[in-house]
C-alpha positions as CSV (number, residue, x, y, z in Angstrom):
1,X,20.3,-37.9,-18.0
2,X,21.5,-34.0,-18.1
3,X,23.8,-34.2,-15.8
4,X,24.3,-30.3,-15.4
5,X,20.9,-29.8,-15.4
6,X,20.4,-32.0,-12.7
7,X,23.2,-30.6,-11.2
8,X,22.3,-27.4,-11.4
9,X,19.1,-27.8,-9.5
10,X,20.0,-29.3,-6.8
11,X,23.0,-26.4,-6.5
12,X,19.8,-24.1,-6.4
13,X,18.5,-26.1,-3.2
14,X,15.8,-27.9,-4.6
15,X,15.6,-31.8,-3.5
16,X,15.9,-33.6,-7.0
17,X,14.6,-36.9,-5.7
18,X,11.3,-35.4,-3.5
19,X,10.7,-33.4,-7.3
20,X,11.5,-36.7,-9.1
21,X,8.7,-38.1,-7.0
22,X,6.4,-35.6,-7.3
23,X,6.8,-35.1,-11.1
24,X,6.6,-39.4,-11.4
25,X,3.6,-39.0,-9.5
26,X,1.5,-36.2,-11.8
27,X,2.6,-38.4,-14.9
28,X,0.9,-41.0,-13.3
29,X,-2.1,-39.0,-12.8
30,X,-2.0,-37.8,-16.3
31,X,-2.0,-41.1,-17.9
32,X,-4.5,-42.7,-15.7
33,X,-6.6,-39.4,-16.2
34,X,-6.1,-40.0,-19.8
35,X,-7.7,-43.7,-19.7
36,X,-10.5,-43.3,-17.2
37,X,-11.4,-39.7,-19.3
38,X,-12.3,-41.8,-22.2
39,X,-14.4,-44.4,-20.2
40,X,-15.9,-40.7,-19.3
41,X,-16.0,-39.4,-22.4
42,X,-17.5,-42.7,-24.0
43,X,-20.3,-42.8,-21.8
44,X,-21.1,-38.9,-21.9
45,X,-24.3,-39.6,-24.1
46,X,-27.7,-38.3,-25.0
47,X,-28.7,-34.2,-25.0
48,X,-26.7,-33.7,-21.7
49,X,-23.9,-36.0,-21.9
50,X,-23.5,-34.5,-25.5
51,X,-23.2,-31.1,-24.7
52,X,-19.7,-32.2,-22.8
53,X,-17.8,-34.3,-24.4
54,X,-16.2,-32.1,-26.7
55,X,-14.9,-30.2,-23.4
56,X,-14.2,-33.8,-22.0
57,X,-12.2,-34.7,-25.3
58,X,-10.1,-31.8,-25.0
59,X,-9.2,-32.2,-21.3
60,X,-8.5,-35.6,-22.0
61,X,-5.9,-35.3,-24.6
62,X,-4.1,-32.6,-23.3
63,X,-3.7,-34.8,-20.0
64,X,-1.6,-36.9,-22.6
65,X,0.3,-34.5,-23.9
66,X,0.8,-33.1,-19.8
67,X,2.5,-36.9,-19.9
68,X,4.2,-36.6,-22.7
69,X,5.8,-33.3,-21.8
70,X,6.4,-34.9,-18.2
71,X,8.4,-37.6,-19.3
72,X,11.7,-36.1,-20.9
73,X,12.0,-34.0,-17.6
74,X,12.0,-36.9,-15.5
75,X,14.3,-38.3,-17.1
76,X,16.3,-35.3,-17.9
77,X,16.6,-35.0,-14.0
78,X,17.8,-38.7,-13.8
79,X,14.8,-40.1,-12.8
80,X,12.5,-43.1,-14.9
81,X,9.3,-44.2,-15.5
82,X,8.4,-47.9,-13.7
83,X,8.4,-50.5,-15.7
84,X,5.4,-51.7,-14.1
85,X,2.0,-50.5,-15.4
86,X,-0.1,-51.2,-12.2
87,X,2.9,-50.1,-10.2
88,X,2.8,-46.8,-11.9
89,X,-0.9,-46.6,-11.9
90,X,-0.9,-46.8,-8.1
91,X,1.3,-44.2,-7.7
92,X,-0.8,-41.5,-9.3
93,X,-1.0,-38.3,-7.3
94,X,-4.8,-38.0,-8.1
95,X,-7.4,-40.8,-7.3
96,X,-9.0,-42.3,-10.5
97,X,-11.7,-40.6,-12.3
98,X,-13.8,-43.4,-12.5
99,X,-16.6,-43.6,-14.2
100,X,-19.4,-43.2,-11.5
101,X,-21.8,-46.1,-10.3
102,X,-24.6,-44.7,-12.9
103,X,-22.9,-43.9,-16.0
104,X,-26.3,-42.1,-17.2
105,X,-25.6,-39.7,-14.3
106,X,-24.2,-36.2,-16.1
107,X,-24.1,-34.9,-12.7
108,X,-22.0,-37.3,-11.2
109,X,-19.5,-37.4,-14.4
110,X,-18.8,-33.9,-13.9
111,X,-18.2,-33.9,-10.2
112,X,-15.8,-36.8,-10.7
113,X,-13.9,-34.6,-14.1
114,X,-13.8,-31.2,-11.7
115,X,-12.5,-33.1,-8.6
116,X,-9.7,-34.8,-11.1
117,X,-8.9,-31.5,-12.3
118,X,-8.9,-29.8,-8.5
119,X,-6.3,-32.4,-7.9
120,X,-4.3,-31.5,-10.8
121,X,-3.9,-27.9,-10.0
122,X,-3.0,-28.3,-6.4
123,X,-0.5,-31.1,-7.7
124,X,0.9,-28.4,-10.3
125,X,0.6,-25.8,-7.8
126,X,3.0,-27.5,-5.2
127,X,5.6,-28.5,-8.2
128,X,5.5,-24.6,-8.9
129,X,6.2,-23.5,-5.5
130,X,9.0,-25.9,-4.8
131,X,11.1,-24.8,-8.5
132,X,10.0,-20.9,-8.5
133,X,13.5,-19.0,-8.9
134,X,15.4,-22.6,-8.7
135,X,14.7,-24.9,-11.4
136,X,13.6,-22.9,-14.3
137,X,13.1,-25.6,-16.5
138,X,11.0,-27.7,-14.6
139,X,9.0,-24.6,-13.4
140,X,8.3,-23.3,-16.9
141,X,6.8,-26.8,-17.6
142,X,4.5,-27.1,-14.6
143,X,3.4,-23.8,-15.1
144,X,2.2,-24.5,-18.3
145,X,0.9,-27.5,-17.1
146,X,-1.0,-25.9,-14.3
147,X,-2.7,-23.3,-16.5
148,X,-4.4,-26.3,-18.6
149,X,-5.6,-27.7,-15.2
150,X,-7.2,-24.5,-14.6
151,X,-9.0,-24.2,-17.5
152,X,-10.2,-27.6,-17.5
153,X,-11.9,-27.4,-14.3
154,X,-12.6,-23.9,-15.3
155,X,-15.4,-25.7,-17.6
156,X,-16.4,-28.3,-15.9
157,X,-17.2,-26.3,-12.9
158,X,-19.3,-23.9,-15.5
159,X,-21.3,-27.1,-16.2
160,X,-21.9,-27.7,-12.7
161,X,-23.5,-24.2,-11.9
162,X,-20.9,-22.7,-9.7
163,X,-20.7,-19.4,-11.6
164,X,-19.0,-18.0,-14.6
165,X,-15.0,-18.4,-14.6
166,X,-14.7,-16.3,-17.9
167,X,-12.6,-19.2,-19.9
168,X,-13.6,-20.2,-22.8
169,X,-13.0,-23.8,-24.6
170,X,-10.4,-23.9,-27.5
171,X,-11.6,-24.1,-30.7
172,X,-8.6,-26.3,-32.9
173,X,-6.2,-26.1,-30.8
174,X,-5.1,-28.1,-27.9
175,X,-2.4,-27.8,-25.5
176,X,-2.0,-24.2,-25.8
177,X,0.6,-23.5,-22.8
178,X,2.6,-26.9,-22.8
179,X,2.9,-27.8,-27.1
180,X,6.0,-25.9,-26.9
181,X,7.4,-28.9,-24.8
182,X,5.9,-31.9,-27.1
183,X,8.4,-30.2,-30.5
């Protein structure tokens, strides 16, 4: 643990064990987001499903990395990971993005990536808004964080005919906003 940085943070009046929870809680999502995207992504076949999965590929490994870059703060703030899988799985701040009754169902794939992705921001958004002008660090990370999210659901809504958002996918690179926390 940084023990100044935790410290520090709670000095600035933020409530290091209602963040630890929260930030615990979005790592869940991001891992579990990360395994029920590729059950997604798996089953995103023929000329529809095709036209997606690159987009679905992307959001799905930069919800690792979002874990990834999760983790050291966590426990840089003296917080930890359960040890228990399911435990931690259950905890997640989102509901699973399960792959829908009819997997051949485009439709319903996308509505299930968007929601997981409106989840996400408002998860991100709430992290932001309890560490603006206290806990730099932490703020910085969910920001970046919460940019991804937007994009993400920035496509997928596209796909679902709710209008233009005027993002546009990355082409060879990934993680844009949060690699400079995964060096």
């Amino acid at each position: 643990m940084a023990k100044v940085s935790r410290e520090v943070v709670e000095k600035a009046g933020v409530n290091v064990e209602q963040l630890l929870e929260l930030l615990i809680d979005n790592a869940a999502a991001e891992l579990t987001t990360y395994y029920y995207y590729t059950i997604l992504r798996v089953n995103l076949i023929g000329l529809e499903g095709e036209g997606i999965k690159e987009i679905a590929e992307t959001a799905r490994i930069e919800d690792r990395n979002h874990f990834e870059a999760l983790v050291p703060r966590i426990y840089e703030l003296g917080g930890k990971l359960p040890e228990d899988m399911k435990v931690f799985h259950d905890r997640s701040a989102c509901p699973p993005a399960r792959l829908p009754d009819d997997p051949t169902d485009v439709q319903a794939m996308l509505k299930v990536l968007v929601e997981a992705e409106r989840c996400a921001v408002l998860g991100y958004t709430n992290i932001c808004n309890l560490t603006a002008g206290k806990d730099h660090r932490t703020y910085d990370l969910a920001l970046a964080i919460l940019n991804e999210e937007i994009e993400h659901e920035s496509w997928f809504s596209e796909f679902l005919g709710e209008g233009p958002s005027g993002h546009f996918m990355r082409i060879g690179e990934t993680s844009p906003f949060v690699s400079k926390f995964l060096k």
